[in-house]
One Martini backbone bead per residue (centre of mass of N, CA, C, O) as a GRO file, in nm:
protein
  335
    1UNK     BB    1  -0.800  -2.914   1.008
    2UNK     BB    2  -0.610  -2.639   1.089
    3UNK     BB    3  -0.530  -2.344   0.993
    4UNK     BB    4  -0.229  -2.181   1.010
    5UNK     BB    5  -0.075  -1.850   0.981
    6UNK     BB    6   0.257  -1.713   0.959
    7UNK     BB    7   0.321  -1.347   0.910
    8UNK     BB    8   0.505  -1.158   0.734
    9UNK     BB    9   0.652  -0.808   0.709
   10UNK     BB   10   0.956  -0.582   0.541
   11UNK     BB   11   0.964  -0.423   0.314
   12UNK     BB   12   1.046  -0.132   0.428
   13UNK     BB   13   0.912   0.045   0.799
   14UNK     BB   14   0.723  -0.205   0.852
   15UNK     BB   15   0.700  -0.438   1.115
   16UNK     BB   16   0.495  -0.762   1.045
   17UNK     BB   17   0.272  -0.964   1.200
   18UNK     BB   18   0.077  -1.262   1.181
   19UNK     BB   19  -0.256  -1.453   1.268
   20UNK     BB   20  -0.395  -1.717   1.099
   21UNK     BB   21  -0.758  -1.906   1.104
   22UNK     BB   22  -0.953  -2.019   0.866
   23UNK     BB   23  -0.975  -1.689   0.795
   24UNK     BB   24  -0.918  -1.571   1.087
   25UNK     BB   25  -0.796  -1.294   1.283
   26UNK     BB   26  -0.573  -1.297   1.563
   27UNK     BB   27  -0.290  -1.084   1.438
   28UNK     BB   28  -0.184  -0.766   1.439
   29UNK     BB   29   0.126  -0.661   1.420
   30UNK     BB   30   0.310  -0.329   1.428
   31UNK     BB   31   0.604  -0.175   1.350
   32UNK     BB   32   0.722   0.131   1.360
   33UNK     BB   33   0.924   0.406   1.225
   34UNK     BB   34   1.068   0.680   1.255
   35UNK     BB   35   1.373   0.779   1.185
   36UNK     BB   36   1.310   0.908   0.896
   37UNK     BB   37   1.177   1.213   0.946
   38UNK     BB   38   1.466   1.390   0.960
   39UNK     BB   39   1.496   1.300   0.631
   40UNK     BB   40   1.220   1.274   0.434
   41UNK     BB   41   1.282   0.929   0.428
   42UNK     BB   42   1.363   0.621   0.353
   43UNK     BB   43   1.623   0.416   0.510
   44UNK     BB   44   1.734   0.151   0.430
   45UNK     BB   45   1.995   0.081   0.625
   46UNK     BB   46   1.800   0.183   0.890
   47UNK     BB   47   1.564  -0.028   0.843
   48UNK     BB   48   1.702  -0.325   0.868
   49UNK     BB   49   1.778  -0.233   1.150
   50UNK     BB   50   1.488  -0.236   1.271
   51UNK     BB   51   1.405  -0.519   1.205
   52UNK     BB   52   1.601  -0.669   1.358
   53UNK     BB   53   1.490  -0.534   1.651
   54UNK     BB   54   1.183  -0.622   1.600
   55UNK     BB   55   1.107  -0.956   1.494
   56UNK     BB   56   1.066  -1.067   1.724
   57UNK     BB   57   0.846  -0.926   1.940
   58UNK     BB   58   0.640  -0.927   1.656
   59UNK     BB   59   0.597  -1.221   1.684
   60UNK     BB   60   0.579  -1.296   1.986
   61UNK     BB   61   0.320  -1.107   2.004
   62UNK     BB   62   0.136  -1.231   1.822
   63UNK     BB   63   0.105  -1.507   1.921
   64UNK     BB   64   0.011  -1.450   2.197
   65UNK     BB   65  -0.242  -1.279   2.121
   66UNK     BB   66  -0.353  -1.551   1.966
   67UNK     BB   67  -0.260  -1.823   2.158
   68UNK     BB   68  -0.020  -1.955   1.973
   69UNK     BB   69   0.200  -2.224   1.902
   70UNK     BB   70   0.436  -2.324   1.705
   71UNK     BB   71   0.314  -2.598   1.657
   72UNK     BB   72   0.084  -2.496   1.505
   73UNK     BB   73   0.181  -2.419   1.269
   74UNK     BB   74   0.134  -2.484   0.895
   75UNK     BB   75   0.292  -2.166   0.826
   76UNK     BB   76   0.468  -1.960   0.655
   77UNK     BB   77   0.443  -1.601   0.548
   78UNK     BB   78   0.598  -1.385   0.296
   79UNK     BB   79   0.752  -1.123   0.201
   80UNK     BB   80   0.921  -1.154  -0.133
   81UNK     BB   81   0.799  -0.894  -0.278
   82UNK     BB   82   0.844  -0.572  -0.339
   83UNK     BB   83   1.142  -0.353  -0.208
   84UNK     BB   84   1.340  -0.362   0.012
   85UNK     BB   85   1.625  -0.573   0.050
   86UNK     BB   86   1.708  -0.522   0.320
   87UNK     BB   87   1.411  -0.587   0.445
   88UNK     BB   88   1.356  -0.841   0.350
   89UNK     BB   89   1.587  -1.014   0.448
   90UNK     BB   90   1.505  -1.031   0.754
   91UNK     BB   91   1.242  -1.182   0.701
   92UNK     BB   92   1.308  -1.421   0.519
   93UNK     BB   93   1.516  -1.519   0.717
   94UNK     BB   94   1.321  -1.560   0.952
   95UNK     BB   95   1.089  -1.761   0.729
   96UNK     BB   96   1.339  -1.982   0.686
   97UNK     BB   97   1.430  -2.038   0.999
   98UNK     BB   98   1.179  -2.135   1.091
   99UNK     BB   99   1.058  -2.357   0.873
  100UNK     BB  100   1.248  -2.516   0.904
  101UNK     BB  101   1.256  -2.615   1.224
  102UNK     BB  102   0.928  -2.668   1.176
  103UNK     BB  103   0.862  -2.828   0.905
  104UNK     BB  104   0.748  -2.601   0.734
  105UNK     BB  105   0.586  -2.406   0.492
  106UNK     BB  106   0.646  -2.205   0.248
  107UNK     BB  107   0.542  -1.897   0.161
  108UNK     BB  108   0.483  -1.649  -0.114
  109UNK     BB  109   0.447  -1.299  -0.077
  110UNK     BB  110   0.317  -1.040  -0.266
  111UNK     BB  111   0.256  -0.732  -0.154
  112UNK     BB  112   0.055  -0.655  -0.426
  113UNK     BB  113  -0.145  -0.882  -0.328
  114UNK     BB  114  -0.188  -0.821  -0.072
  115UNK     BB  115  -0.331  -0.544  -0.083
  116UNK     BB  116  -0.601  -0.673  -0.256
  117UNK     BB  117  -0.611  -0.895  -0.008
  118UNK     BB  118  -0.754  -0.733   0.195
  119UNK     BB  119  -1.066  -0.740   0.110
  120UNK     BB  120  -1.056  -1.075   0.255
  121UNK     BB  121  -1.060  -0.993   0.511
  122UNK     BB  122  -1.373  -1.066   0.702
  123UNK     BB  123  -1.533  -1.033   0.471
  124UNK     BB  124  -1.861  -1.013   0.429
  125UNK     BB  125  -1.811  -0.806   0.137
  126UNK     BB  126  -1.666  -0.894  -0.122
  127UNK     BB  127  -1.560  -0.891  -0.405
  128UNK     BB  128  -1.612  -0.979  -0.719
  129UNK     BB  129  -1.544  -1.217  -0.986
  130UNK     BB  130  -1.451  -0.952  -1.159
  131UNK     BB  131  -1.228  -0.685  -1.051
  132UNK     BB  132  -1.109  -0.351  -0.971
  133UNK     BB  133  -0.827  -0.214  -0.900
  134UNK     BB  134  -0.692   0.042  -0.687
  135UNK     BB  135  -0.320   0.064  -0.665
  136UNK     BB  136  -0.234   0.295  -0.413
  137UNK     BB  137   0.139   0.452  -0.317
  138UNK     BB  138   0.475   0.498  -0.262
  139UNK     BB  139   0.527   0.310  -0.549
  140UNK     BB  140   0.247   0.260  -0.642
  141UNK     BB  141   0.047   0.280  -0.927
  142UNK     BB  142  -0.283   0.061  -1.016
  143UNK     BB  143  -0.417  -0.101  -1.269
  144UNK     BB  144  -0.664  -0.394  -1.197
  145UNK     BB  145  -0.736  -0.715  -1.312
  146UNK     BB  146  -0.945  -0.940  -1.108
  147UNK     BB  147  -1.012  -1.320  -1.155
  148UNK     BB  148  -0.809  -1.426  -0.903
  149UNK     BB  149  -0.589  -1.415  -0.640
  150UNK     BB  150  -0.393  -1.547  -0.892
  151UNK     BB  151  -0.544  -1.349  -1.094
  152UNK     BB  152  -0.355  -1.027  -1.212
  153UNK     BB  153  -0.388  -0.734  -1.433
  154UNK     BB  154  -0.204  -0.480  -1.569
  155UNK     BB  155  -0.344  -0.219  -1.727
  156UNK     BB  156  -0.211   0.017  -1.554
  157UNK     BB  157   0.088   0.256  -1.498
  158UNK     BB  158   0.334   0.383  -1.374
  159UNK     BB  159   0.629   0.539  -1.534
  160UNK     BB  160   0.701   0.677  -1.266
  161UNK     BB  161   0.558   0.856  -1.045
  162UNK     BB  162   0.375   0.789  -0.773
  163UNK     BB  163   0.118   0.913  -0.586
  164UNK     BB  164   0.263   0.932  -0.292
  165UNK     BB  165   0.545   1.017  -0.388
  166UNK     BB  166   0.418   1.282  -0.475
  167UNK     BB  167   0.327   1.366  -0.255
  168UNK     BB  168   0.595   1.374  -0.039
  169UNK     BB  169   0.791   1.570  -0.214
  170UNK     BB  170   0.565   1.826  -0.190
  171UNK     BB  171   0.603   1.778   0.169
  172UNK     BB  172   0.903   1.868   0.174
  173UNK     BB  173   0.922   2.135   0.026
  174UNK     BB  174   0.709   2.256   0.237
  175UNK     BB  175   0.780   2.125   0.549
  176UNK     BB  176   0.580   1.908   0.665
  177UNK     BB  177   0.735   1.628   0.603
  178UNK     BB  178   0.678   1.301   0.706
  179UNK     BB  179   0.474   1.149   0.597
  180UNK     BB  180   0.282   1.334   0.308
  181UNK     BB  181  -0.014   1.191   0.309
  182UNK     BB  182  -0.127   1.293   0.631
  183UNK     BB  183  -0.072   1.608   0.623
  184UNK     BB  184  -0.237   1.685   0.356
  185UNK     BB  185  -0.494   1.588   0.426
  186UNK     BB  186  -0.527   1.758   0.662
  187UNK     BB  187  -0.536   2.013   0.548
  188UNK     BB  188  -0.755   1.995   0.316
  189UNK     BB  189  -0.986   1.998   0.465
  190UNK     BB  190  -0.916   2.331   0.526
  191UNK     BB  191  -0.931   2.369   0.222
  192UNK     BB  192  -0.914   2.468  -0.137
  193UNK     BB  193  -0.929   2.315  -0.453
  194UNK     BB  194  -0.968   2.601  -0.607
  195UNK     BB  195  -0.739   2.767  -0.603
  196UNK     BB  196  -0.530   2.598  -0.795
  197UNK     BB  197  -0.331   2.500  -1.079
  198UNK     BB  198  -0.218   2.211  -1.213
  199UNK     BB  199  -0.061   1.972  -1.391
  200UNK     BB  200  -0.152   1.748  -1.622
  201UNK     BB  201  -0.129   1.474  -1.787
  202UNK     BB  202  -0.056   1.332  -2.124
  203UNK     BB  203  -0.130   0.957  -2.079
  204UNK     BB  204  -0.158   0.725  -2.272
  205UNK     BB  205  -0.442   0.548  -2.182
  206UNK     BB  206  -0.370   0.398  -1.814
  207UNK     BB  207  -0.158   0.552  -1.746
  208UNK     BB  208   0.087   0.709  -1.540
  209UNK     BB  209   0.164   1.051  -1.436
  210UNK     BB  210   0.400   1.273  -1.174
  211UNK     BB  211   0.591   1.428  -1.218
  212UNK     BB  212   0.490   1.685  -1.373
  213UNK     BB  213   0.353   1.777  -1.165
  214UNK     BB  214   0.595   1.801  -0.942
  215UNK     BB  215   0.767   2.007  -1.113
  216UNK     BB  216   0.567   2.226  -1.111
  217UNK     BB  217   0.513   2.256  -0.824
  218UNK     BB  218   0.803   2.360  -0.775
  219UNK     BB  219   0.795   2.627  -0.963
  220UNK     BB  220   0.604   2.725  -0.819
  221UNK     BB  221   0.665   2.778  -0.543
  222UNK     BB  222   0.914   2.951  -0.628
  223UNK     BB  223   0.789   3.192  -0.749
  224UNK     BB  224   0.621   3.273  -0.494
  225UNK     BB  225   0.882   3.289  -0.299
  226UNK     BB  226   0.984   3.527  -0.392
  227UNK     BB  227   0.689   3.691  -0.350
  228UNK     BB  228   0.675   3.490  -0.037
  229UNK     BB  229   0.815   3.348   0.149
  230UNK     BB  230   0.539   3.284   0.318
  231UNK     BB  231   0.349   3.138   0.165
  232UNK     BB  232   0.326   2.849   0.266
  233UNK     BB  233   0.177   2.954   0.574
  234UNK     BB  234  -0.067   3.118   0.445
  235UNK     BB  235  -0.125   2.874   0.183
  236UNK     BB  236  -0.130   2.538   0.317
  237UNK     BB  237  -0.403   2.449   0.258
  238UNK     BB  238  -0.464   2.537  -0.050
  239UNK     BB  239  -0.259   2.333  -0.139
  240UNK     BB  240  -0.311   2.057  -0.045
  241UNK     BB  241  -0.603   2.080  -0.176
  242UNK     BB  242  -0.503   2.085  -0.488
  243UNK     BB  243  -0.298   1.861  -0.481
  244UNK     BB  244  -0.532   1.661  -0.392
  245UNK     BB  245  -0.697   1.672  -0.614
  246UNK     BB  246  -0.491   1.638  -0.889
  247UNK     BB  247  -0.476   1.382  -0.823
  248UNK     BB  248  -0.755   1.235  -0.801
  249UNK     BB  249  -0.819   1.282  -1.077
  250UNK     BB  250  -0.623   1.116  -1.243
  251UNK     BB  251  -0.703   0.840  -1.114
  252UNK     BB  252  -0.998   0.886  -1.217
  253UNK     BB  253  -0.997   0.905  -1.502
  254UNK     BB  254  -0.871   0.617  -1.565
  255UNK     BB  255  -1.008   0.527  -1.372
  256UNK     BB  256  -1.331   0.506  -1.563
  257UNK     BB  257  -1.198   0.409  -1.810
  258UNK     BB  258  -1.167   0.120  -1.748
  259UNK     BB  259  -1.433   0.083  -1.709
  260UNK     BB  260  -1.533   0.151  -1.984
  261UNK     BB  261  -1.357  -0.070  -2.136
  262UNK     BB  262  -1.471  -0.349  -1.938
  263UNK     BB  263  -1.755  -0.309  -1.772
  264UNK     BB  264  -1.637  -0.323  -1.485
  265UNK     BB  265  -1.840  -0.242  -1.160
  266UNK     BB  266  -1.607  -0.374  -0.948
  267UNK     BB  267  -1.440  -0.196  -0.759
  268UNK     BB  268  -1.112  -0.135  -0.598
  269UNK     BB  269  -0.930  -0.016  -0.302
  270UNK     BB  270  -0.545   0.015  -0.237
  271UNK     BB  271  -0.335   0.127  -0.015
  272UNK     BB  272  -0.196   0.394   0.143
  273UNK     BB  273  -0.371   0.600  -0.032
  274UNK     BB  274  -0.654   0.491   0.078
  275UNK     BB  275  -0.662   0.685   0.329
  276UNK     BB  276  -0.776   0.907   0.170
  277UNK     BB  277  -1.026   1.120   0.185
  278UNK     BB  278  -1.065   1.207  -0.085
  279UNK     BB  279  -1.054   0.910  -0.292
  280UNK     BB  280  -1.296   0.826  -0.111
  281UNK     BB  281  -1.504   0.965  -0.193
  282UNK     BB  282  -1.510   0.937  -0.498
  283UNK     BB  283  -1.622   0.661  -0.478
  284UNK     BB  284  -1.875   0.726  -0.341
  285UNK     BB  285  -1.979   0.931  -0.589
  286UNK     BB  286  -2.007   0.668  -0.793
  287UNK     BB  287  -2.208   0.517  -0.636
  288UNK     BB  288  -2.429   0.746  -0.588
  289UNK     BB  289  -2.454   0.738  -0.918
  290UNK     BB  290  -2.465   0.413  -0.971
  291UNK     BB  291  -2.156   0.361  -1.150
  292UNK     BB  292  -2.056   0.179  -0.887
  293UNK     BB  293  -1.920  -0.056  -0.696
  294UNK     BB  294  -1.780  -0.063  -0.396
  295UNK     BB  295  -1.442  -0.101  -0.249
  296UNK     BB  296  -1.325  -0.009   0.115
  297UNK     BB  297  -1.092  -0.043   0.318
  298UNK     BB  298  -0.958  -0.041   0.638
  299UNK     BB  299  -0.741   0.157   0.771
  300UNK     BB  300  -0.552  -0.054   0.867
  301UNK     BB  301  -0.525  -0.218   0.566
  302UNK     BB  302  -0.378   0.035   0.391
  303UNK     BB  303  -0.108  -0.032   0.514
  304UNK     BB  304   0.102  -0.186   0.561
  305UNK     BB  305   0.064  -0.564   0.659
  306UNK     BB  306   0.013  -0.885   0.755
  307UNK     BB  307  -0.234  -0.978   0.679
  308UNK     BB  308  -0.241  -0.989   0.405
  309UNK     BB  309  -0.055  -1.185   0.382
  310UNK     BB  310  -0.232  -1.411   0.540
  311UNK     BB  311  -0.407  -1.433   0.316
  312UNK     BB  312  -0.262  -1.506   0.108
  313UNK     BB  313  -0.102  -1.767   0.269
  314UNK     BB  314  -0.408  -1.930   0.284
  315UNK     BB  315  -0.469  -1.963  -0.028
  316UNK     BB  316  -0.191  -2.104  -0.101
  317UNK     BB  317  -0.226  -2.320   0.051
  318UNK     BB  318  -0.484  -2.496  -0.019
  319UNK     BB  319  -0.298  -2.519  -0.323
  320UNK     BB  320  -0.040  -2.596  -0.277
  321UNK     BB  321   0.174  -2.288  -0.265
  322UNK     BB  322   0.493  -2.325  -0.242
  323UNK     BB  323   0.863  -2.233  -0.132
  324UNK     BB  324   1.098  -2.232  -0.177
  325UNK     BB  325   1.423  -2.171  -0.011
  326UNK     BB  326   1.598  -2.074  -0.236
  327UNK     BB  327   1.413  -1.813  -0.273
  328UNK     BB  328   1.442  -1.486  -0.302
  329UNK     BB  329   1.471  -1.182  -0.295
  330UNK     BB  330   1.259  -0.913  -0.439
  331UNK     BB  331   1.277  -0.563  -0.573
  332UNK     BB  332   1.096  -0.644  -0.793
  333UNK     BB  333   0.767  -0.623  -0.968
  334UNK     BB  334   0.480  -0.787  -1.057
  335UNK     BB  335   0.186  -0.967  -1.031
   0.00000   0.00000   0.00000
């Protein structure tokens, strides 16, 4: 009998609905919101209010997309945590009022196990267990010892500021903008990775430390900026490029550490911040050199979206791993 899996996704600012059936993806829509960038980040109370009106359509839409009827479905997969409360609760709630209709179980899907499990999304080559993930998104860094699906240990983790809440922050203050790592990737593209040198974090271990980057950068353009308005118009190429270099310089420091440390050599990257040009690079620069199998996801599958949680919520099904109802949703957790 075949397994068909819907999929909801509510964490942040985007909604997503997913179906997948037997392991195969069948639909997977999402709606973004706009609403945000004219603040320079998600407003969480703007959020709730956006997915409250995107959750019937893009369910409707993956549904129909798919082929399948409600009567198909095995079960309905959610992301409950962690995220923003305010959208979490609008899928939890919208993925236990199906379920309960429908008679089917809900299953609980952690959404950075989601990032993690995106590798097996019809993956004709997934990593093989135990292989280390770098989950680096705009709230989580995290060095990740993947052992089996449902067993994941975090080596190292940020203390602080994520890697792309520092991209965010830094292209806020120079007014490229929000999301700030896609506009960041872009200008570094044509910009000199070696024109300036920013602060580096000295922390002991895996751990990840952003701060210190941030608040460098914000003295340095202030003082540029005093002794010329237009710095950043003029040399705004050169900066992204710099910045982005040593964020991911700092990234792969640690995970290089990880591997030599764990003697794990099969990578895998994860996250919103693994669409970055410079970071993929860097992984495949370590396979070229013979010293990781590297895993890097497709872009679709790198930023928030429901297939993550539906192959979740898949490998969970099989397992008979369902959610209680009375189960909350959580703005924190680790994996």
């Amino acid at each position: 009998m075949s397994v068909t899996i819907l999929a909801i996704e509510s964490s942040c600012d985007d909604t997503g609905a997913a179906v997948l059936r037997d392991g195969r993806l069948l639909a997977n829509v999402t709606a973004s919101q706009k609403v945000h960038e004219a603040y320079g980040g998600v407003v969480p109370e703007l959020a709730s209010r956006a997915h409250q009106q995107h959750i019937v359509p893009v369910v409707d839409q993956a549904l129909k997309q798919a082929g399948v009827a409600l009567e198909e479905l095995s079960a309905i997969a959610v992301t409950l945590g962690p995220g923003l409360m305010g959208s979490l609760l609008v899928g939890v709630s919208f993925a236990k009022g199906l379920a309960t209709s429908l008679g089917i179980p809900l299953i609980e899907a952690n959404h950075l196990q989601g990032h993690v499990l995106a590798h097996f999304i019809e993956s004709t080559l997934p990593p093989p267990y135990p292989f280390l993930c770098l989950l680096v998104s705009g709230g989580n860094s995290q060095i990740l010892r993947v052992d089996a699906y449902n067993k994941m240990t975090i080596l190292g983790q940020t203390i602080d500021d994520a890697a792309g809440e520092a991209m965010d922050k830094c292209s806020k203050v120079m007014g490229f903008g929000y999301p700030g790592g896609p506009i960041i990737d872009r200008l570094a593209r044509q910009g000199n990775p070696e024109a300036y040198q920013f602060a580096r974090p000295n922390i002991a271990g895996l751990d990840y430390s952003f701060s210190g980057l941030k608040t460098s950068f914000l003295y340095f353009l202030r003082d540029h900026l005093r002794e010329d308005p237009d710095f950043v118009e003029h040399h705004k190429e050169d900066l992204a490029a710099s910045l982005e270099r040593t964020i991911v310089d700092i990234l792969m420091k640690k995970l290089k550490l990880a591997v030599k440390q764990t003697g794990i050599r099969h990578v895998a990257l994860s996250g919103g911040v693994s669409a970055n040009t410079a970071l993929r690079q860097a992984f495949r620069n370590q396979e070229e050199a013979g010293n990781w199998h590297i895993y890097i996801p497709p872009f679709s599958y790198t930023t928030d979206n429901a297939a993550m949680i539906a192959i979740t919520g898949y490998y969970k099904y099989l397992d008979g791993d369902y959610c209680p109802l009375e189960k909350p949703a959580y703005s924190r957790t680790t994996i």
